[in-house]
LUMKEGU-516240 format. One record per residue (C-alpha): residue number from 1; residue in three letters; x, y, z. Coordinates in pm, whole numbers. Layout:
<vomars>
{pos->NUM, code->ALA, east->X, north->Y, up->Z}
...
</vomars>
This chain:
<vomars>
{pos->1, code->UNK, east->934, north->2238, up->2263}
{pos->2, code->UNK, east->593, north->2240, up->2200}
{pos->3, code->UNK, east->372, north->2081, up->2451}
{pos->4, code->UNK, east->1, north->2094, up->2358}
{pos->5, code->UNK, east->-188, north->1949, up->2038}
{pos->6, code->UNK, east->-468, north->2195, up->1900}
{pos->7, code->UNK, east->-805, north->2087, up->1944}
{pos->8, code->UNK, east->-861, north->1808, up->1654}
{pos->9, code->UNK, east->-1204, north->1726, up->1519}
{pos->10, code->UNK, east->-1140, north->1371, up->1603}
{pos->11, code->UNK, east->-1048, north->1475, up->1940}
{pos->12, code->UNK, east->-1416, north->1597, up->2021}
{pos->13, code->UNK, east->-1596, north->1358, up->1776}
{pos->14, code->UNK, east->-1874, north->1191, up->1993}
{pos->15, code->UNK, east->-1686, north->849, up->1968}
{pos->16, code->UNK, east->-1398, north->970, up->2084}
{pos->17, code->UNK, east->-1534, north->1144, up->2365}
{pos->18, code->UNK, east->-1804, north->868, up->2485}
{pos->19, code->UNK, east->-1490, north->654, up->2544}
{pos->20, code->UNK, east->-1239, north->854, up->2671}
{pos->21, code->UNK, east->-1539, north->934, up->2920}
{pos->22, code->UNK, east->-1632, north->561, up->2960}
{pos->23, code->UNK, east->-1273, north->488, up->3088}
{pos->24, code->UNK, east->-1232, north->817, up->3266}
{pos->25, code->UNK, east->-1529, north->687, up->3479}
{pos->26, code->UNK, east->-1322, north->356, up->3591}
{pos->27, code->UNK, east->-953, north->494, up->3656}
{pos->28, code->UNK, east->-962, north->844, up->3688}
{pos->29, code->UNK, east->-894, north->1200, up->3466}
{pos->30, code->UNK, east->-497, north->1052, up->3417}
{pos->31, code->UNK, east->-634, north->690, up->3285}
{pos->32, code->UNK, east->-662, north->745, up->2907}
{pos->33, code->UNK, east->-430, north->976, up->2652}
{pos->34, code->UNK, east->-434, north->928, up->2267}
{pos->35, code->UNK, east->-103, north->730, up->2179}
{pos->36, code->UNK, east->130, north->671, up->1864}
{pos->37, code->UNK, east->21, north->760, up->1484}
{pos->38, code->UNK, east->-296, north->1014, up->1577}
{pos->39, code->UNK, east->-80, north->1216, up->1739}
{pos->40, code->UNK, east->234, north->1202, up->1555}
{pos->41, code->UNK, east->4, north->1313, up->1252}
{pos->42, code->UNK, east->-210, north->1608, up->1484}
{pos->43, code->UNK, east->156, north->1691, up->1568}
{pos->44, code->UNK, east->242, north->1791, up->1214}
{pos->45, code->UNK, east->-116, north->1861, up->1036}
{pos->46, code->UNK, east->-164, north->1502, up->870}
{pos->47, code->UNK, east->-455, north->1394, up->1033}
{pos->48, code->UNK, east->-808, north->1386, up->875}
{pos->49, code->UNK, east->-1157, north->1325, up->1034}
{pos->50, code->UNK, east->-1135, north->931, up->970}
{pos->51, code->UNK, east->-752, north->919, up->1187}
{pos->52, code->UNK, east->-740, north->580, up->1301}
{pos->53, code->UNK, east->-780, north->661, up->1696}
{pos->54, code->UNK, east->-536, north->510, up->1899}
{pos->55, code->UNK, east->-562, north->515, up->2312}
{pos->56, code->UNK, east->-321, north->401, up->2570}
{pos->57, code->UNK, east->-380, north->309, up->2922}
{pos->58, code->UNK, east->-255, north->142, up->3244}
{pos->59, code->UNK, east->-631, north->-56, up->3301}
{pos->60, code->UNK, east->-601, north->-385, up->3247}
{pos->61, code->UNK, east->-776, north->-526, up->2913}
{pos->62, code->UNK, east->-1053, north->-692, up->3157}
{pos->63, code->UNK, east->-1107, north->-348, up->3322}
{pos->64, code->UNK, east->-1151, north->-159, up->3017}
{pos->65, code->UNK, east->-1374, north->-459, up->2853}
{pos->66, code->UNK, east->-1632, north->-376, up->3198}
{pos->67, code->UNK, east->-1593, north->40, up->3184}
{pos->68, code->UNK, east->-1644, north->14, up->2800}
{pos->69, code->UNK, east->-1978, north->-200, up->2852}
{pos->70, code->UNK, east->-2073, north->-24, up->3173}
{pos->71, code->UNK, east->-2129, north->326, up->2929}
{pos->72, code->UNK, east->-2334, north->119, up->2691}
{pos->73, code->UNK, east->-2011, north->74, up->2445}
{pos->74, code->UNK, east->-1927, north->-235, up->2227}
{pos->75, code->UNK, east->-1609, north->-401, up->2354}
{pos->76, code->UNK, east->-1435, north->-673, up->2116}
{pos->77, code->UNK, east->-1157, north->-777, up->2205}
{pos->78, code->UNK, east->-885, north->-817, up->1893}
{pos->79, code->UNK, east->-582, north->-815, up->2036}
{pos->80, code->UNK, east->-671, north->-925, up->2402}
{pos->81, code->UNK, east->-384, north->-1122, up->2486}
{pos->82, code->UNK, east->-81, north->-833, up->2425}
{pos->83, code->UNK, east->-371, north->-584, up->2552}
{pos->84, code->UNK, east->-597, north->-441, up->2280}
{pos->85, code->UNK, east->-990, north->-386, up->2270}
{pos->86, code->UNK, east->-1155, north->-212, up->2006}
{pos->87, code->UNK, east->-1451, north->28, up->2121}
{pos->88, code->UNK, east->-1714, north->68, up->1850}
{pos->89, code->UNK, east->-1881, north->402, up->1940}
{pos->90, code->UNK, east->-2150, north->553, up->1718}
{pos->91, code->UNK, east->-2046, north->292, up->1433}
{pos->92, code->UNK, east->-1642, north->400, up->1458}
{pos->93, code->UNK, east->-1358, north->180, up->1638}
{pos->94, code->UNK, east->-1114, north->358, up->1895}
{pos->95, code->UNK, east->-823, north->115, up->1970}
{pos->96, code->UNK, east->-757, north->96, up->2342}
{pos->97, code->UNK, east->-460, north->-82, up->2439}
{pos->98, code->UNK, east->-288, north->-170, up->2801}
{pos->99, code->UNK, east->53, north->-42, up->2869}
{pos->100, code->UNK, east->264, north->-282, up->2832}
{pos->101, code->UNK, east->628, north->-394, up->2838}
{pos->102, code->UNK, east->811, north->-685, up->2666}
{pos->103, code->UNK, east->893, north->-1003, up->2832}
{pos->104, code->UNK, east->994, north->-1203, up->2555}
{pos->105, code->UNK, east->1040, north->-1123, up->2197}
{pos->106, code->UNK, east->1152, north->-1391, up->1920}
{pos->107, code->UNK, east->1174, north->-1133, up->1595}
{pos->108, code->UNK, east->820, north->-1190, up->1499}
{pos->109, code->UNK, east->567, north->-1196, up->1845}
{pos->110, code->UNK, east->696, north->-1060, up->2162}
{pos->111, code->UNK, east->522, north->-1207, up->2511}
{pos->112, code->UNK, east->396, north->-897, up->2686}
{pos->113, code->UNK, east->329, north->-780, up->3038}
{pos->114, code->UNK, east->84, north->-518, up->3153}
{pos->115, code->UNK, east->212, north->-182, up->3360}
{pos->116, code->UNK, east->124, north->130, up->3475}
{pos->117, code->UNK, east->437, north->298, up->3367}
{pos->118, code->UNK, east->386, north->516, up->3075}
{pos->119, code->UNK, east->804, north->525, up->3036}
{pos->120, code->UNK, east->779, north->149, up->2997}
{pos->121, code->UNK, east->527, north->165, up->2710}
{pos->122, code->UNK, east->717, north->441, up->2528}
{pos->123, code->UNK, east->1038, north->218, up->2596}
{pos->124, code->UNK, east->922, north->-58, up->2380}
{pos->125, code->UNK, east->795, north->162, up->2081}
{pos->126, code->UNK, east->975, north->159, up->1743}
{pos->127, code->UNK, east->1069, north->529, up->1679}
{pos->128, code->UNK, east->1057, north->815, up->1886}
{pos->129, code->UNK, east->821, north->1011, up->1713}
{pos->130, code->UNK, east->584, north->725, up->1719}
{pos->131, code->UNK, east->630, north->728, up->2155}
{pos->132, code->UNK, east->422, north->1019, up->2170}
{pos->133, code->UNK, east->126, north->1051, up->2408}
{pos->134, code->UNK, east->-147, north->1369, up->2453}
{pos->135, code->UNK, east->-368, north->1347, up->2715}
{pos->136, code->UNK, east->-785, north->1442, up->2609}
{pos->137, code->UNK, east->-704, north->1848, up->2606}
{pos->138, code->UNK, east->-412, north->1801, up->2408}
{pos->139, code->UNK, east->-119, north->1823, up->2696}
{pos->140, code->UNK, east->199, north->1653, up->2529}
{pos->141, code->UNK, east->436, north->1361, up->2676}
{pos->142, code->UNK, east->742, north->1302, up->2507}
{pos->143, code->UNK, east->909, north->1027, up->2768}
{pos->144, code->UNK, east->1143, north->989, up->2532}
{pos->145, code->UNK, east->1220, north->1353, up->2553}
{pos->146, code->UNK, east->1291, north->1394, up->2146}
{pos->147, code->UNK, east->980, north->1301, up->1995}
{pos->148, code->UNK, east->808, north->1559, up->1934}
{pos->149, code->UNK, east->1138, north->1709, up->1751}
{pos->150, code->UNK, east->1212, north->1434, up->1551}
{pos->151, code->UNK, east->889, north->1441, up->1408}
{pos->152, code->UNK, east->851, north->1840, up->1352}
{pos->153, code->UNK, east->1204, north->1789, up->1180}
{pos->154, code->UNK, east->1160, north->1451, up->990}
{pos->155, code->UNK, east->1382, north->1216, up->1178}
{pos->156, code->UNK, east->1316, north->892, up->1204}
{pos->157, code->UNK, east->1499, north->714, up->1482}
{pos->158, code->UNK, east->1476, north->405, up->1717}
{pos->159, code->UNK, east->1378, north->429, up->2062}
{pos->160, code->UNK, east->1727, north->353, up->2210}
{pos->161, code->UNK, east->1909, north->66, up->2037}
{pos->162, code->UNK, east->1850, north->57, up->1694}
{pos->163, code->UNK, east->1921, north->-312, up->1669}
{pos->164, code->UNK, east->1746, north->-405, up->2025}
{pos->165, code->UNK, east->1479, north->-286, up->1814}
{pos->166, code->UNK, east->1495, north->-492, up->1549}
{pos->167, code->UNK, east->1572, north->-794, up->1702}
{pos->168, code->UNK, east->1224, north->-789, up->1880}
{pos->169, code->UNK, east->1077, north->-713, up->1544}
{pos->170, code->UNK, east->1198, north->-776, up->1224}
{pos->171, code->UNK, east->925, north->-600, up->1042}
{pos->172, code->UNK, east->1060, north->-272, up->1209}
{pos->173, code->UNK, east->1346, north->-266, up->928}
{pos->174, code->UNK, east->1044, north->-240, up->649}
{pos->175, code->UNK, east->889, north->20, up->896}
{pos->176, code->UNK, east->1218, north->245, up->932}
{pos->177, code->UNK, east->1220, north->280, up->537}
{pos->178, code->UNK, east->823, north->322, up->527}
{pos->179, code->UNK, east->803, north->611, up->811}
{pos->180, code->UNK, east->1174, north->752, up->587}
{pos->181, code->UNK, east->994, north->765, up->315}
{pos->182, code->UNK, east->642, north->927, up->479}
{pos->183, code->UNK, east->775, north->1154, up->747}
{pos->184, code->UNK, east->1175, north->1161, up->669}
{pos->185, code->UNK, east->1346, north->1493, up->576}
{pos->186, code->UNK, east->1721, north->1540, up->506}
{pos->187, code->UNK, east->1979, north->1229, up->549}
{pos->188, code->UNK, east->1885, north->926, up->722}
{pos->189, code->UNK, east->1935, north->824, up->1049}
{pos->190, code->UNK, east->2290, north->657, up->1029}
{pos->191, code->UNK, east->2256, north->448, up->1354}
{pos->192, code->UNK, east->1908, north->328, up->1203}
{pos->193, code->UNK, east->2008, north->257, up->840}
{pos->194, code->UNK, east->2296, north->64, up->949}
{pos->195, code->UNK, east->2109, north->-174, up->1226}
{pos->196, code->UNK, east->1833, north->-246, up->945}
{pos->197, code->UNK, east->2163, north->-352, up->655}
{pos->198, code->UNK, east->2296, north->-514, up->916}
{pos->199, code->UNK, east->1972, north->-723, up->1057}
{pos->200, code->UNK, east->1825, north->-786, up->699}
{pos->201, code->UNK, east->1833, north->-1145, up->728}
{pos->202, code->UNK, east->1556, north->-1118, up->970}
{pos->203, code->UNK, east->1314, north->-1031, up->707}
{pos->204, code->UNK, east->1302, north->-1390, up->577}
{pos->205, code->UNK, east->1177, north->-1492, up->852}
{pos->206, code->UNK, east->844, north->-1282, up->848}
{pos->207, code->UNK, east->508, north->-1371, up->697}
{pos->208, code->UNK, east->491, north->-1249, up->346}
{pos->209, code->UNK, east->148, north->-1110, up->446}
{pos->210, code->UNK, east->300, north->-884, up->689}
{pos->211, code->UNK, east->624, north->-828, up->454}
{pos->212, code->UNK, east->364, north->-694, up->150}
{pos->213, code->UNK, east->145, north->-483, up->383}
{pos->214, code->UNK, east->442, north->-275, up->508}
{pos->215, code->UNK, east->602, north->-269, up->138}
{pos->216, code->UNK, east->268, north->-161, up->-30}
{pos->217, code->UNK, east->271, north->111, up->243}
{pos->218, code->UNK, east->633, north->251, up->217}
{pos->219, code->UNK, east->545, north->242, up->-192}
{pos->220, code->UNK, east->249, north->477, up->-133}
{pos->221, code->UNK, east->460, north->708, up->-20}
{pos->222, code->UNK, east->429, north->1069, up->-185}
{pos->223, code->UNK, east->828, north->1079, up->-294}
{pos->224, code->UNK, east->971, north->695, up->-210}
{pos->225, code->UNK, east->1251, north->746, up->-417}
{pos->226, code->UNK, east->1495, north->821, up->-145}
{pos->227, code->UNK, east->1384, north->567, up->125}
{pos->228, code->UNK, east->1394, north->286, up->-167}
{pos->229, code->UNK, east->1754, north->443, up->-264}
{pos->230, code->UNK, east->1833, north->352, up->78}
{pos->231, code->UNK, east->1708, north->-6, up->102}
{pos->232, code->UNK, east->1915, north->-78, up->-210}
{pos->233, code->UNK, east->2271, north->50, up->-74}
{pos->234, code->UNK, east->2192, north->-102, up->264}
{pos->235, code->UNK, east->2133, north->-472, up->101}
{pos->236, code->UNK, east->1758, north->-465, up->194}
{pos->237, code->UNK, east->1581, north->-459, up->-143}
{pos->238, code->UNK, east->1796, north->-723, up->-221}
{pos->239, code->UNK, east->1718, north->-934, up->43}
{pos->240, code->UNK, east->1341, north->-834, up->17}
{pos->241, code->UNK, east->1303, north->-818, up->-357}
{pos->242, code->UNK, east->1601, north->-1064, up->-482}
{pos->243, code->UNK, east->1407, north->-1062, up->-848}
{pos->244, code->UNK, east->1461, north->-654, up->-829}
{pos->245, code->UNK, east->1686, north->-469, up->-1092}
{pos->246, code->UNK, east->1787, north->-112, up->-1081}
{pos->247, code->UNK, east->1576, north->151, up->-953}
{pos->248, code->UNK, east->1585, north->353, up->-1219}
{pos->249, code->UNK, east->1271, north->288, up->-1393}
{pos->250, code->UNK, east->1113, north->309, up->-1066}
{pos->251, code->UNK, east->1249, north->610, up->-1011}
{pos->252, code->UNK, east->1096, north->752, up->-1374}
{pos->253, code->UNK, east->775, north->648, up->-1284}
{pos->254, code->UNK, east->771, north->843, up->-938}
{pos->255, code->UNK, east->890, north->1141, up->-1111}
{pos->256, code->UNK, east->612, north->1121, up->-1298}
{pos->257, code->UNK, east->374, north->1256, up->-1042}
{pos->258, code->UNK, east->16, north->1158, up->-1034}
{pos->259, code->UNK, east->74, north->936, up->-1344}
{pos->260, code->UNK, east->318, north->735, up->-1140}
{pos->261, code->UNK, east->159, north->768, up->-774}
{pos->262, code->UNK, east->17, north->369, up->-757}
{pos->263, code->UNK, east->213, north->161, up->-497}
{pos->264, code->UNK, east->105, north->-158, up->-745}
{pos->265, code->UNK, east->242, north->-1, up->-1009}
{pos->266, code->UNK, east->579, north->122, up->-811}
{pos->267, code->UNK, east->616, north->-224, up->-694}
{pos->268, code->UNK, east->608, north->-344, up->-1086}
{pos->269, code->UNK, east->859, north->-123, up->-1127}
{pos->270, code->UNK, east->1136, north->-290, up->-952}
{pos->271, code->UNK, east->1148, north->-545, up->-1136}
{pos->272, code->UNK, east->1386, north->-536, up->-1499}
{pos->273, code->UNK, east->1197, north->-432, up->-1741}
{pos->274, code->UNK, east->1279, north->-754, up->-1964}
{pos->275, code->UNK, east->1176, north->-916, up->-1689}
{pos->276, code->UNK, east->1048, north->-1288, up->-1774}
{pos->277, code->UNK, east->673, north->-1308, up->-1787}
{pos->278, code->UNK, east->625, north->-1534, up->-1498}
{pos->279, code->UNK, east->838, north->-1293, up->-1278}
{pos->280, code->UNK, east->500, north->-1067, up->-1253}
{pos->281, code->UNK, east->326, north->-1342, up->-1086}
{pos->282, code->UNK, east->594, north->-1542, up->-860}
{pos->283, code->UNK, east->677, north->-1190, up->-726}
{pos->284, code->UNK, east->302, north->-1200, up->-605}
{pos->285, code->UNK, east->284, north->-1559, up->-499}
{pos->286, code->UNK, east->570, north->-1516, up->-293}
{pos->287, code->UNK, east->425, north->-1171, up->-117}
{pos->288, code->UNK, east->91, north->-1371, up->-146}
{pos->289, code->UNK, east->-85, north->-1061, up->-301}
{pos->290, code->UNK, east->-422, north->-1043, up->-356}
{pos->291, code->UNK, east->-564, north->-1186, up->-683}
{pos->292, code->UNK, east->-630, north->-890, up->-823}
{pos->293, code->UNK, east->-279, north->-787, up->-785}
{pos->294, code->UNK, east->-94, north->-1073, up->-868}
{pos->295, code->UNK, east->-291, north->-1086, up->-1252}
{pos->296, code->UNK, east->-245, north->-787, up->-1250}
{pos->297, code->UNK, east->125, north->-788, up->-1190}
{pos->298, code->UNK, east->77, north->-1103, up->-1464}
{pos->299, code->UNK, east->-40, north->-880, up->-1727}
{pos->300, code->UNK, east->217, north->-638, up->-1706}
{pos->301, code->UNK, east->491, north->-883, up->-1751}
{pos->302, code->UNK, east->340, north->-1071, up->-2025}
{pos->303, code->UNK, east->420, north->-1072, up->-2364}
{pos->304, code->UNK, east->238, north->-807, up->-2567}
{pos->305, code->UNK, east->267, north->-538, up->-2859}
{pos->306, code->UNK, east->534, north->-245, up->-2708}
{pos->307, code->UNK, east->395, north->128, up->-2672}
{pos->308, code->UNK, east->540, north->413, up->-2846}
{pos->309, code->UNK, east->468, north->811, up->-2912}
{pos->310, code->UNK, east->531, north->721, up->-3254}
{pos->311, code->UNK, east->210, north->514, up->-3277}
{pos->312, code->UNK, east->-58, north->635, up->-3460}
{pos->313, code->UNK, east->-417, north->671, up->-3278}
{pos->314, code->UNK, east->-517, north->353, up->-3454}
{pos->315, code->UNK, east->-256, north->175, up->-3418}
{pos->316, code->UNK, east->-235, north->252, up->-3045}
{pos->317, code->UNK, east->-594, north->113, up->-3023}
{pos->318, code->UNK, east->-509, north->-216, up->-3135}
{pos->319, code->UNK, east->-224, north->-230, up->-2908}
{pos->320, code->UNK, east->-450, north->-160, up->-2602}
{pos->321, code->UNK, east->-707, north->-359, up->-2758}
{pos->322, code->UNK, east->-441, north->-676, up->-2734}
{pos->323, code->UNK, east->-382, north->-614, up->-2372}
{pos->324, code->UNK, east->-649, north->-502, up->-2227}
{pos->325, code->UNK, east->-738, north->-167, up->-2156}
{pos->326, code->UNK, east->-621, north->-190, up->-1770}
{pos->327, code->UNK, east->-248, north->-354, up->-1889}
{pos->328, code->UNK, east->-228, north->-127, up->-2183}
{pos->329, code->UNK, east->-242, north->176, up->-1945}
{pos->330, code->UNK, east->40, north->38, up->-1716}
{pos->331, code->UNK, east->219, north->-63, up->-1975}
{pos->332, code->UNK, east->209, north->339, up->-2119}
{pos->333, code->UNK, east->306, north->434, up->-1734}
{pos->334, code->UNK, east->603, north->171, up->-1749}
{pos->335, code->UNK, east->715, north->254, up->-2117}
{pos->336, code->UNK, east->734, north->628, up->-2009}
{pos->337, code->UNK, east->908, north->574, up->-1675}
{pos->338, code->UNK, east->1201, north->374, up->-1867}
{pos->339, code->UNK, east->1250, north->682, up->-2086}
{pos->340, code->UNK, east->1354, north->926, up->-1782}
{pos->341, code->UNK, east->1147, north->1203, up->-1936}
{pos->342, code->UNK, east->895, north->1255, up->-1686}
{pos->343, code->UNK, east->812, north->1606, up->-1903}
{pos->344, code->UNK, east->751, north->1471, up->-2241}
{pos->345, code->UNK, east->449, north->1610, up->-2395}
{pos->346, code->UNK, east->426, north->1301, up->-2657}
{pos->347, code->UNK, east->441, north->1052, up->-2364}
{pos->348, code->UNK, east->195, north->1239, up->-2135}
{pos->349, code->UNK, east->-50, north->1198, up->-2449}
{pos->350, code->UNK, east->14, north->870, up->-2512}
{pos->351, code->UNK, east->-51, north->772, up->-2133}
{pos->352, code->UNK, east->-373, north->976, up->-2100}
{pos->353, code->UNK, east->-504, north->835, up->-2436}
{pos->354, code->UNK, east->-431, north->493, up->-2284}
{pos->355, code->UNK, east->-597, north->526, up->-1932}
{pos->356, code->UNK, east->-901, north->725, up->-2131}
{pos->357, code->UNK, east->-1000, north->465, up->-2364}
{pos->358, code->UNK, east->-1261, north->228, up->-2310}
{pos->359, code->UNK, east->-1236, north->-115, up->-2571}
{pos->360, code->UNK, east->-1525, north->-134, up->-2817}
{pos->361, code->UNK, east->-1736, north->-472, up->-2741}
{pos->362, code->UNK, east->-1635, north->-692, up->-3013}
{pos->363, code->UNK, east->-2034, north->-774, up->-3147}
{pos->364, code->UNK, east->-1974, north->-1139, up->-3288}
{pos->365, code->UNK, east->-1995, north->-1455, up->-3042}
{pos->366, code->UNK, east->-1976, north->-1813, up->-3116}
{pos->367, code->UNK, east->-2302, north->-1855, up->-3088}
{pos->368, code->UNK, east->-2365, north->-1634, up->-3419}
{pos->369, code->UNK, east->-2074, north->-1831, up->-3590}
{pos->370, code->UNK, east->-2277, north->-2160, up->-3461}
{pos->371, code->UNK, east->-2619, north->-2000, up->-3649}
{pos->372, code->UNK, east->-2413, north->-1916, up->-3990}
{pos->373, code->UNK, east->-2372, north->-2266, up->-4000}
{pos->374, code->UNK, east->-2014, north->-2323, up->-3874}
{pos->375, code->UNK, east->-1940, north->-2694, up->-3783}
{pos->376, code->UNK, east->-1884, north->-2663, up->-3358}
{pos->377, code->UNK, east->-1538, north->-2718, up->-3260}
{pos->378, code->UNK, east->-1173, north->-2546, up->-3356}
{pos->379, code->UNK, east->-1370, north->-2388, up->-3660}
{pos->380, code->UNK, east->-1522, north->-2164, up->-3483}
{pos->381, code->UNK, east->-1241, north->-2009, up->-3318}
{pos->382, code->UNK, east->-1064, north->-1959, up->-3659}
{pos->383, code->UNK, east->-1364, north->-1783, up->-3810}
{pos->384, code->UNK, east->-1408, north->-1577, up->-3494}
{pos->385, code->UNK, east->-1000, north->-1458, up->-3541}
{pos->386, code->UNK, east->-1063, north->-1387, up->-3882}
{pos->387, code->UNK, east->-1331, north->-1149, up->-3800}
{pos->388, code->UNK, east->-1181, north->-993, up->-3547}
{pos->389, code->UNK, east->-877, north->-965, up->-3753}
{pos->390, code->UNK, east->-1098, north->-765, up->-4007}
{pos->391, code->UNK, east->-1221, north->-574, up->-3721}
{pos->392, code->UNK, east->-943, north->-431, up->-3558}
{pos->393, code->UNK, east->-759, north->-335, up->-3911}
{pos->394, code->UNK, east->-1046, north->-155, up->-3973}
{pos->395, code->UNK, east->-1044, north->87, up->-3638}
{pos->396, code->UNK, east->-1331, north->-154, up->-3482}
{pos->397, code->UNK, east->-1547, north->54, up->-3728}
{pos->398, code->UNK, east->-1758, north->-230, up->-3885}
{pos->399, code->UNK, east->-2081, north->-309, up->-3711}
{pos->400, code->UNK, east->-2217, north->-598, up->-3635}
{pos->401, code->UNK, east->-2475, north->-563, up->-3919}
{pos->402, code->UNK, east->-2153, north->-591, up->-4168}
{pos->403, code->UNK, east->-1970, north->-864, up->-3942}
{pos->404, code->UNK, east->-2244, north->-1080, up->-3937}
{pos->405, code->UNK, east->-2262, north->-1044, up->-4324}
{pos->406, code->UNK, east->-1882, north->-1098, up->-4351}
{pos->407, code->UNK, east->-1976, north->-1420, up->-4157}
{pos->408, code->UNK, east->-2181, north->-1546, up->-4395}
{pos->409, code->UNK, east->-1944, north->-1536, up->-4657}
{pos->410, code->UNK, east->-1717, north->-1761, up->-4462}
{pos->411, code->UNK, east->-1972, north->-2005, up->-4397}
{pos->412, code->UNK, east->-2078, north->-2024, up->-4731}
{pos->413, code->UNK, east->-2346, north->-1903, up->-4687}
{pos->414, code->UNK, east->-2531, north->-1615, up->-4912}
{pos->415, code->UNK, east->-2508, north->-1245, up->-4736}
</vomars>
């Protein structure tokens, strides 16, 4: 097994060492080692310069709030009461959190208590590759004693009972199929995928904030296709994504590579592709997604001119024209997806021609309408449409020179 990380950039950064230093100081050379995700990822290769830096230790959050400010370091405390501070050393944060143990968990929070027992901590951890510890030089703990091999061969399994697990945590059925679909190789656990069919329920009871976080996460996946196979025999997209249909268009749109590799996108996906148009956005009220990704979600479900290979250039203009330029490119990703021919040459065209083009400014306002001489009210939309109508059958080639003298002739007005 191995038992020491190589030396990591983030491991020597000057953050990282100034605290690591700063709590070395108060408790000794034992007091701090790097904890969960950093070293999971230094573990395997994954990490990059800007790894969020995770540290464990058994001083109390008081005690590391006085070494921290004793070396001149900014404590604040955002997690203070189940044991976290965040350091901010030369302008980056280092999460520094108390070991702890659960006293009471309810599927949602758990009530914690503070130990020195590093077996404890790792007890109360999700997976096992996630219970991994490295002390400063890069000396390995596994307390577990399989961590460091599940994650080297891409198993992802609970840290004893799969549904003890869950029951403190409900979320930890969305993160079994997000760390499947990251860091799984080869079959899923069977223990694990049964406890999370079996526990699904739970989800419901989880803030859709959290719910769409971890979703969004497990869809950014490189290949999610097999960890969302899962949820969907196992009852959990169901139960997560009731509005869902089959998978197969999602599936398309993975396997189209970098056309396909959006977790937005992915998530549109799921849903039927005659879909009704307000499924888009009561999908993202319900997950209470950002603005941006609820209209856009909108967009893609709205009614709108369908995309084909068999378009011609101009007429896929107007078509992207009519939905925008950001909807008409999903649209293209979506429309090839549902085909299952991830290696078409005449949908690969269409879908770069739609994410390369950028819509013309139409150059009439109401305000020129208004100056031909256009009485103000529902006139001025019709003579607007009619001009634009013009426009657009003519490849948005006239100019606003010959608009405006179009315009004239529908005012009645000389050109």
């Amino acid at each position: 097994m191995m038992n020491r990380l190589d030396s990591r950039p983030w491991m020597t950064a000057p953050a990282t060492v100034a605290v690591i230093a700063a709590l070395q100081a108060a408790g000794g050379p034992g007091v701090a080692r790097f904890v969960g995700g950093c070293v999971r990822d230094a573990l395997l290769g994954r990490d990059a310069p800007d790894i969020d830096i995770d540290v464990a230790t058994p001083l109390t959050p008081d005690a590391v709030v006085r070494a921290l400010e004793a070396a001149g370091l900014r404590a604040v405390p955002t997690g203070i009461e189940h044991g976290t501070v965040t350091a901010v050393a030369f302008g980056r944060p280092v999460e520094i959190t108390t070991l702890r143990r659960d006293v009471e968990t309810d599927g949602r929070h758990a009530v914690v208590a503070f130990t020195e027992d590093w077996a404890q901590d790792a007890a109360r951890r999700d997976f096992r590759l996630n219970a991994l510890y490295a002390d400063p030089d890069g000396t390995l703990h596994d307390p577990t004693g399989c961590g460091v091999d599940d994650a080297l061969a891409g198993r992802v399994v609970f840290v004893g009972d799969p549904a003890a697990r869950i029951r403190e945590d409900y979320l930890r059925v969305l993160r079994f199929f997000r760390f499947f679909a990251h860091y799984g190789r080869g079959p899923a656990d069977p223990a694990a995928a049964a406890a999370c069919g079996a526990l699904r329920a739970g989800l419901s009871g989880l803030s859709a904030e959290r719910v769409a976080k971890e979703l969004l996460k497990l869809l950014a996946a490189p290949d999610p296709r097999p960890a969302v196979r899962l949820m969907e025999t196992t009852g959990v997209l169901a139960a997560l994504l009731p509005e869902a249909g089959s998978v197969d268009r999602f599936e398309g749109l993975v396997a189209l590579g970098a056309p396909g590799a959006d977790p937005a996108l992915r998530l549109a996906a799921l849903l039927p592709a005659d879909a009704p148009a307000e499924a888009g956005a009561a999908l993202a009220r319900r997950l209470r997604l950002p603005n941006a990704l609820r209209d856009r979600l909108a967009a893609l479900a709205a009614p709108g001119p369908a995309l084909s290979p068999a378009m011609s250039p101009a007429d896929l203009r107007r078509a992207l024209w009519r939905l925008g330029a950001a909807a008409g490119s999903d649209r293209a990703r979506l429309a090839w997806a549902a085909v299952g021919d991830p290696a078409s040459a005449d949908w690969r065209r269409l879908a770069e021609a739609a994410q390369a083009w950028t819509p013309p400014v139409f150059p009439v306002t109401g305000a020129d309408v208004l100056a031909a001489g256009a009485t103000p009210g529902p006139a001025v939309g019709r003579v607007l449409q009619t001009l634009e109508a013009d426009w657009l059958a003519q490849d948005f080639r006239p100019d606003r020179a010959a608009l405006l003298a179009r315009l004239a002739d529908l005012a009645g007005k000389p050109g």
